[in-house]
N, C-alpha and C positions, 0 to 999 in steps of 0.2 A: 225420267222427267216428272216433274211433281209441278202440279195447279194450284195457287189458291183459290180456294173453296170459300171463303168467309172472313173477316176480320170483325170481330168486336171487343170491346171491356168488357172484364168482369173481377169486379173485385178490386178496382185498380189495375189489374193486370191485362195484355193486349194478350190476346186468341190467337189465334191463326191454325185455320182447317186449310190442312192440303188435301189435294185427293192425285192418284199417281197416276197421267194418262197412261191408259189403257197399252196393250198393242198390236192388240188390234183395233180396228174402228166403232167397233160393237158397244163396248161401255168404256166408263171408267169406275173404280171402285177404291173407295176409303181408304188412304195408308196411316196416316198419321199424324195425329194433334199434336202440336207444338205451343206451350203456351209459354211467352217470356214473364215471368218475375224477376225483378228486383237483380235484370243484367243476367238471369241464370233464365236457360234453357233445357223446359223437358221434354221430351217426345215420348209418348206412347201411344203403342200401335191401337190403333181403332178407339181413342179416347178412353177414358174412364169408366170402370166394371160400374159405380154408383154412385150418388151424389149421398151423404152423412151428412148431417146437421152434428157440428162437433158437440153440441151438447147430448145427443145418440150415442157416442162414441163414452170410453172407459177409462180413467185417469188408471196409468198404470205405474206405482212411483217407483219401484225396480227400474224400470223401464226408461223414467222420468220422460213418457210420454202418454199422448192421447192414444189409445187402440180401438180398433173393430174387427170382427172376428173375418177373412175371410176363407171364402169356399177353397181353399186348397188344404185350410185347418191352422195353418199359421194368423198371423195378427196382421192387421194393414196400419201403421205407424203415422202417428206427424208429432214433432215435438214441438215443446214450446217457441223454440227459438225461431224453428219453424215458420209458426204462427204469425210472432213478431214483424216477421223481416218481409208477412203477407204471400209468404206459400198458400198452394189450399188442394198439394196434390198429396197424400198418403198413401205411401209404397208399404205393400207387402214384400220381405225379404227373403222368399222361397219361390216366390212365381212371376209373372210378368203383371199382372193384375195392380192396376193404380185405382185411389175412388180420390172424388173431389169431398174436400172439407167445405163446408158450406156453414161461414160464421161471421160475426160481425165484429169488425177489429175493436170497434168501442165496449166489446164486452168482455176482451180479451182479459182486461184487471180482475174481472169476476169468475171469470170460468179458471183459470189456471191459477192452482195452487201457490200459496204462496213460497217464498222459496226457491220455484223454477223460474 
């Protein structure tokens, strides 16, 4: 059984904190942030390792995305199209660890290279 916890915007996009009652009567304790974008839904467990200002982050053109380094050693991704379509969660693709992109869509023509 799963409560919500919170609803707000951000970024354009609607939040939704669950937390999963308990069961016993004791507590309840944080399962999983669900936040909708653009008809797509992501869940990760206990929210996001960190919030990145995507200008913090590393144009990687192999890659043809934005990167940050994370703690498992691999990279945490969000690509352009990404961006566009008003994602703002980057997956690492080794661990479970998500961070939030924290960036301003009217600056997206500037920050991303051209060509992507």
């Amino acid at each position: 059984h799963f409560l919500v916890d919170g609803i707000h915007r951000r970024r354009g996009a609607t939040v939704f904190t669950y937390r999963r009652a308990a069961t016993s009567a004791q507590h309840t304790h944080a399962a999983t942030l669900v936040t909708h974008l653009s008809g797509r839904v992501e869940a990760t467990m206990g929210g996001s390792y960190d919030e990145v200002d995507l200008e913090d982050m590393d144009w990687n053109a192999e890659m043809g995305a934005f990167t940050y380094q994370c703690p498992c050693g691999d990279l945490f991704f969000i690509t352009p199209d990404d961006l566009r379509g008003g994602e703002e969660i980057g997956h690492c693709p080794s661990c479970s660890l998500v961070i939030t992109v924290v960036y301003d869509a009217e600056d997206l023509v500037k920050i991303i290279p051209e060509g992507f």
